[in-house]
Kinemage of the C-alpha trace (Angstrom):
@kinemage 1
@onewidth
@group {chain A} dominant
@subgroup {mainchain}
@vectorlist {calphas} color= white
{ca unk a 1} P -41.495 -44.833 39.791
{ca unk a 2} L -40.125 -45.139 36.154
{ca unk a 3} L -43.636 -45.059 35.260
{ca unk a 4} L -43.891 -41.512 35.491
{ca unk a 5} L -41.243 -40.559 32.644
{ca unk a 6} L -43.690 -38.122 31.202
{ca unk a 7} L -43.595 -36.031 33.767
{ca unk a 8} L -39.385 -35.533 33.391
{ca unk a 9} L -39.022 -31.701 31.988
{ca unk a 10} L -36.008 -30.303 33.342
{ca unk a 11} L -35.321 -26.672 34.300
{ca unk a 12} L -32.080 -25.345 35.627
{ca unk a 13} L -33.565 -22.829 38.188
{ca unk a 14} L -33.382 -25.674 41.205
{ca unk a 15} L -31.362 -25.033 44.190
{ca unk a 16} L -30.421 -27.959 46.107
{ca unk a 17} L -29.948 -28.440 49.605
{ca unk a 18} L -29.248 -31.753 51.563
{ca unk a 19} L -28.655 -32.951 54.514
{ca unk a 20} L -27.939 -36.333 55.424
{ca unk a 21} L -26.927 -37.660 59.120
{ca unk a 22} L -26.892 -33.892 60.448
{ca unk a 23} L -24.444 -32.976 57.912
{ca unk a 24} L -25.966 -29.840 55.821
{ca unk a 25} L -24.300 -29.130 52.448
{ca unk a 26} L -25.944 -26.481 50.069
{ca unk a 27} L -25.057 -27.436 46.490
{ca unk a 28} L -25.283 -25.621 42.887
{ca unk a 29} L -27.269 -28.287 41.051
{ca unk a 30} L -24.297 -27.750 37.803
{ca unk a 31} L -21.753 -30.193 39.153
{ca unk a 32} L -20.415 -32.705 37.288
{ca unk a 33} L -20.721 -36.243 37.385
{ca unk a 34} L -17.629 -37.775 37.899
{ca unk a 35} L -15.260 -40.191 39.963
{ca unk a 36} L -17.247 -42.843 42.474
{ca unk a 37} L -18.124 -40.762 45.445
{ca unk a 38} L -15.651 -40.986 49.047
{ca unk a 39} L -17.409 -38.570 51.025
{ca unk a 40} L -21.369 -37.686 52.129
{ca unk a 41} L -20.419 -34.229 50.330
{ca unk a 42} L -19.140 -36.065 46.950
{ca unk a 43} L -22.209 -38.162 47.049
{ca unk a 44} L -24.893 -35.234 47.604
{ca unk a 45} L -22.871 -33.463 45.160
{ca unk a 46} L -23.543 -36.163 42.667
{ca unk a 47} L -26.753 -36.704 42.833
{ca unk a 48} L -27.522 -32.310 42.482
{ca unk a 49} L -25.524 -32.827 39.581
{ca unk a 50} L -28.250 -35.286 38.404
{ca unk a 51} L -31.416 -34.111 39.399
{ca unk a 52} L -33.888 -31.576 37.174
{ca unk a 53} L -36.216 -29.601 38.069
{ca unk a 54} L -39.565 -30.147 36.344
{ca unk a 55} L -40.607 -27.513 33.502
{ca unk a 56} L -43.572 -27.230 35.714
{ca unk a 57} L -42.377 -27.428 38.953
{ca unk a 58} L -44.312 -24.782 41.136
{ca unk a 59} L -42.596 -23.087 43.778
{ca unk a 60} L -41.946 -25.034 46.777
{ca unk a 61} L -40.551 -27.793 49.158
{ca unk a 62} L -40.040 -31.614 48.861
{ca unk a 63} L -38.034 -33.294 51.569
{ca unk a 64} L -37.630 -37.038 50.413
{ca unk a 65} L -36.210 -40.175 53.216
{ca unk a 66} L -33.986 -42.624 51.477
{ca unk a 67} L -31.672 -45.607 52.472
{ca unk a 68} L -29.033 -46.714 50.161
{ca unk a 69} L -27.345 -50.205 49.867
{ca unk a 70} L -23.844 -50.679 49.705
{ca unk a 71} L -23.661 -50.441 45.692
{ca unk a 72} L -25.848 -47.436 45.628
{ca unk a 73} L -29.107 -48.861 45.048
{ca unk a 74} L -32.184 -47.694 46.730
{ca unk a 75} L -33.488 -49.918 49.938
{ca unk a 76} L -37.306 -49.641 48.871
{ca unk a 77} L -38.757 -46.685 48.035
{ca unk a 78} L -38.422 -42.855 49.200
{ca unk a 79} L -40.119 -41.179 51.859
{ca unk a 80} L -41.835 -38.031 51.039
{ca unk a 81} L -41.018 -36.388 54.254
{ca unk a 82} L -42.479 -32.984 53.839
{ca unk a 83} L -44.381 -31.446 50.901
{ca unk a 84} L -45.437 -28.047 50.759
{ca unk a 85} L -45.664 -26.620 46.801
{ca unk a 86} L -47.951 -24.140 45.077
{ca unk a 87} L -50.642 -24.778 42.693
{ca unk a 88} L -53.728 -27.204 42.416
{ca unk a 89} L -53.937 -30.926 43.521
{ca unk a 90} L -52.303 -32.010 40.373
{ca unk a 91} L -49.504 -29.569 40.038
{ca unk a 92} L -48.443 -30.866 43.297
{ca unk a 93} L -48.927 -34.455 42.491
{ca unk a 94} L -47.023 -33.979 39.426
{ca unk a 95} L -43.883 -32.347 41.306
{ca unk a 96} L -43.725 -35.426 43.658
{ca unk a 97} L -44.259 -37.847 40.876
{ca unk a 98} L -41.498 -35.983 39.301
{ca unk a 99} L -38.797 -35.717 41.938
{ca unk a 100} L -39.390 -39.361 43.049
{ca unk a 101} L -38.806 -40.206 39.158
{ca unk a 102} L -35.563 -37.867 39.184
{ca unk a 103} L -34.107 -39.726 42.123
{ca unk a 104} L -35.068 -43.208 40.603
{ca unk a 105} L -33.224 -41.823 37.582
{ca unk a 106} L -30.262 -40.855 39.473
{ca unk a 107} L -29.714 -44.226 41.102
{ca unk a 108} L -27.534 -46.443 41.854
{ca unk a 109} L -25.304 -43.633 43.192
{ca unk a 110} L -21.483 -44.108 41.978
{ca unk a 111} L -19.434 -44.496 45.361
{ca unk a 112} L -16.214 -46.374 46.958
{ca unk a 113} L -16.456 -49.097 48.935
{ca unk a 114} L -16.054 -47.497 52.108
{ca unk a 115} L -18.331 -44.807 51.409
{ca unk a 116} L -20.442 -47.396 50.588
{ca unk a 117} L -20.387 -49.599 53.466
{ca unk a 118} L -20.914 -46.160 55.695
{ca unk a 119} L -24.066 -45.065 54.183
{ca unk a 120} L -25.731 -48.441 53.683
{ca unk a 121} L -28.747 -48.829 55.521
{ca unk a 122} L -28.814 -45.674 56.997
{ca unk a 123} L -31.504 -42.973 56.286
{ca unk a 124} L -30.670 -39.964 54.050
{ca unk a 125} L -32.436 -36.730 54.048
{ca unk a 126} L -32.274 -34.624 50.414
{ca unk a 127} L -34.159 -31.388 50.594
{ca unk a 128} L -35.199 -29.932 47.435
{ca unk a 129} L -35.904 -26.223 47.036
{ca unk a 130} L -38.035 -24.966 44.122
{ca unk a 131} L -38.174 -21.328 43.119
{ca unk a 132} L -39.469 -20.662 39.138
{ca unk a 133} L -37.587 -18.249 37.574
{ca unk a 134} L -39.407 -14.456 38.025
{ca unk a 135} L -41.423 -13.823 34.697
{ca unk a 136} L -41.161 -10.887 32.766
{ca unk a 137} L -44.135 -8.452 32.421
């Protein structure tokens, strides 16, 4: 996944929305980084805080399946769940590229102990929602 570092652009216009073990949290992707994560909320709000949005990113959907280990490494790779973006074949092979390279980027997710040992193994669900800022005429 690291492979794909060309294709990291960033663009603020990403709204984030997550759920993980039928716990739905809708985040603003400006959050800070900061203290090891205690809660599912702290830990989705974490990782919005690190992911971009490509510069190219069509509009769209990407639903990726993770498992994290107890330190907040990934347990193989992610899922791509659900996939439905705009453009040709490789605009939307690009996005996934991307986002899977933005989540390899944004791991090992800082957490507690506890935290840790309650999320390891299980599956995660982070739903990303891409709409491009309107253009001017």
């Amino acid at each position: 996944m690291r492979a794909v570092a060309a294709a990291r652009k960033t663009l603020p216009a990403l709204t984030l929305a997550f759920v993980a073990m039928g716990l739905a949290v809708v985040l603003p992707p400006a959050l800070a980084r900061a203290a090891p994560a205690s809660s599912l909320r702290e830990l989705f709000a974490q990782l919005g805080a690190c992911l971009k949005q490509p510069a190219d990113m069509p509009s769209g959907e990407i639903t990726l399946r993770f498992s994290l280990r107890r330190d907040g490494a990934l347990v193989g790779r992610p899922h791509i769940s659900f996939a439905r973006v705009s453009g040709d074949d490789v605009q939307r092979q690009a996005a996934l590229a991307a986002v899977a390279a933005a989540l390899d980027r944004c791991l090992p997710a800082q957490m507690t102990d506890s935290l840790g040992g309650a999320v390891a193994g299980r599956p995660l669900t982070l739903r990303l929602i891409s709409h491009p800022p309107d253009r001017e005429i």
